[in-house]
C-alpha positions as CSV (number, residue, x, y, z in Angstrom):
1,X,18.5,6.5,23.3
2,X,17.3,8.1,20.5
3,X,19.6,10.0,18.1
4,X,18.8,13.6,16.6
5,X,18.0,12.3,13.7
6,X,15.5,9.6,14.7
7,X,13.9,12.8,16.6
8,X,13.5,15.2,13.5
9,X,12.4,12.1,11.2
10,X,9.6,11.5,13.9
11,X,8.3,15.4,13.8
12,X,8.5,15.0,10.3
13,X,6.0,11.9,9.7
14,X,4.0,13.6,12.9
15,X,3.7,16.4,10.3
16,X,3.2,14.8,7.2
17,X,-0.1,12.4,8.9
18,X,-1.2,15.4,10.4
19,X,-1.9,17.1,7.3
20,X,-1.9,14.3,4.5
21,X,-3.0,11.4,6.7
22,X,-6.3,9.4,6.7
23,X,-7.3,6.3,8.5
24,X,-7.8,3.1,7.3
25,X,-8.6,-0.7,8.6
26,X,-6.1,-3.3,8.1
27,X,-7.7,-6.8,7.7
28,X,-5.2,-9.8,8.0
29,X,-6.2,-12.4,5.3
30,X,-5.2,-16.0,5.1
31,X,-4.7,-16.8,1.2
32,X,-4.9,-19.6,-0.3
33,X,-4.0,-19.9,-4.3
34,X,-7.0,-21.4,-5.1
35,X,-9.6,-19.9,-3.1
36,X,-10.8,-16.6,-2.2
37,X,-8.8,-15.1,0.7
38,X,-9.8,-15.6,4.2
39,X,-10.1,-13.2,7.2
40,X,-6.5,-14.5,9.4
41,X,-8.3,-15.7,13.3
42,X,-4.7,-15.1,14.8
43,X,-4.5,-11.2,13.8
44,X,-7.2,-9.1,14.5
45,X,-7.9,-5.9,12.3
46,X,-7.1,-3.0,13.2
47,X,-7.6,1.0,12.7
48,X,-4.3,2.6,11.2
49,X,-3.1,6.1,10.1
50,X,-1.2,6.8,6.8
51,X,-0.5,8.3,3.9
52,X,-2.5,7.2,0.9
53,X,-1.0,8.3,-2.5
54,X,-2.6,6.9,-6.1
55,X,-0.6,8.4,-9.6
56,X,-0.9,7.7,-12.5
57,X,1.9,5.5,-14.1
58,X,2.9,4.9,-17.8
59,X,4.6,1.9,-19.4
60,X,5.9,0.9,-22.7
61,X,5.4,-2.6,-24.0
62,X,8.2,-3.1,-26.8
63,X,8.4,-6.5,-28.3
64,X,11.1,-7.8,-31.3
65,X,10.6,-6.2,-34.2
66,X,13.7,-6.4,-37.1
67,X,14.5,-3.5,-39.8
68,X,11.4,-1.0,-39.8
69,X,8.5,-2.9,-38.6
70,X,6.6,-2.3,-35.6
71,X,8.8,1.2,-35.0
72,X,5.9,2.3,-32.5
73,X,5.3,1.1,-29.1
74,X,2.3,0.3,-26.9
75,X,1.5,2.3,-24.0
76,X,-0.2,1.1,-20.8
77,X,-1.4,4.0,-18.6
78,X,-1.5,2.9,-14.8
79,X,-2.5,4.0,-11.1
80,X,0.6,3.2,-9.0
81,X,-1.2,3.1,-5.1
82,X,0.5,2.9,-2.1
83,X,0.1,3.6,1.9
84,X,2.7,4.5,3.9
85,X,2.5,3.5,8.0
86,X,5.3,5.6,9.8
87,X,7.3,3.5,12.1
88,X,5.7,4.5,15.1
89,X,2.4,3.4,14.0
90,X,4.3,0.3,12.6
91,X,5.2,-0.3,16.3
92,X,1.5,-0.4,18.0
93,X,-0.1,-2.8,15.2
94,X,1.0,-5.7,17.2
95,X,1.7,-7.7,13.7
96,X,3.2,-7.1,10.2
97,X,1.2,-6.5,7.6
98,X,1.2,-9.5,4.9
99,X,1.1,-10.0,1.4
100,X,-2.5,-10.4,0.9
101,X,-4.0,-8.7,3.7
102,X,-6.6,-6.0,3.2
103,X,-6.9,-1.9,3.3
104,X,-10.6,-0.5,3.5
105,X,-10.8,3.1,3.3
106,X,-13.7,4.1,5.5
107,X,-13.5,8.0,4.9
108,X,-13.2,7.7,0.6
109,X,-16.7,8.0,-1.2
110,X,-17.6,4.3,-1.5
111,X,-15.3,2.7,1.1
112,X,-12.5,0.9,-1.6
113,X,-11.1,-1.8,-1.1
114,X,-7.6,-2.5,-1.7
115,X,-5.2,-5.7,-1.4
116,X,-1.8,-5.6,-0.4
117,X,0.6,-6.7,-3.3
118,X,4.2,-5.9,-1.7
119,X,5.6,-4.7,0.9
120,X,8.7,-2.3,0.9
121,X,10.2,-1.6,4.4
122,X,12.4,2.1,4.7
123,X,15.4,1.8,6.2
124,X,13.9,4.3,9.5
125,X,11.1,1.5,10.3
126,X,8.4,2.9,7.8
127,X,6.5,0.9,5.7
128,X,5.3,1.4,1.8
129,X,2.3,-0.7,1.4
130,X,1.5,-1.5,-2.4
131,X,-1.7,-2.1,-2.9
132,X,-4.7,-3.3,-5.8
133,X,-7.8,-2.4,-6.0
134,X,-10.2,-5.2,-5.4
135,X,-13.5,-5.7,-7.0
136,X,-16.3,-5.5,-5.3
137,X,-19.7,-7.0,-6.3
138,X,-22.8,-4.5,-6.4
C-alpha cells in the first residue's frame, strides 16, 4: 500500500515530465578501459522519459602560493548535465542504468550524445543520471 506521500510525489513527477520532459534512448554499453565502449548483448536499449537539465557551473582552481604571490585564482566555467528518470519509469526499464552506458537525444537539433558518468539514486526511487557529452566524428 502506498502512503500519501508516495501518491502526491507521483502526481508531482507526472507533472513535472509532462511539462519539462523529453524522451531519450538509453543504450547499455560494455566498457572496457582500453577500448572504445561496446553496445551490452544482455540489455537491450530502450526509449525513456525524463528531465534533461544542462547549467552552467563555475570552479576555482587555487594552488599554494606563500606571502603575496599568485593572490588571484583560476576559473573554470562548466555545463553540469543531468537526466532525471522518475521512479516509475525506473521501474519499466527492466535494468539499471550503468556507468558508461549511453543517452541519445533524438528530439535536440543534432541528436547529442551523452555518456553516463554517475549515477545518484533519490531516496523516493528516482534516478539523477550525470552525464558527458561524447564526441562525435563528422
Amino acid at each position: 500500500m502506498t502512503s500519501p506521500f508516495d501518491a502526491l510525489d507521483a502526481l508531482a513527477s507526472g507533472a513535472a515530465l509532462e511539462g519539462f520532459g523529453e524522451e531519450a534512448v538509453l543504450i547499455p554499453r560494455r566498457s572496457s578501459p582500453y577500448a572504445e565502449a561496446a553496445a551490452d548483448a544482455d540489455r537491450m536499449a530502450v526509449k525513456v522519459r525524463g528531465i534533461f537539465s544542462a547549467l552552467a557551473a563555475s570552479s576555482d582552481l587555487r594552488g599554494q602560493s606563500r606571502g603575496g604571490e599568485f593572490t588571484g585564482t583560476t576559473r573554470v566555467v562548466s555545463e553540469q548535465t543531468a537526466f532525471w528518470i522518475a521512479a516509475a519509469q525506473v521501474a519499466e526499464l527492466g535494468f539499471r542504468p550503468a556507468k558508461g552506458d549511453q543517452i541519445r537525444m533524438p528530439e535536440r537539433c543534432g541528436s547529442p550524445c551523452y555518456t553516463i558518468s554517475a549515477i545518484h539514486p533519490t531516496s523516493m526511487g528516482d534516478l539523477n543520471l550525470l552525464l558527458v557529452r561524447e564526441d562525435v566524428a563528422e
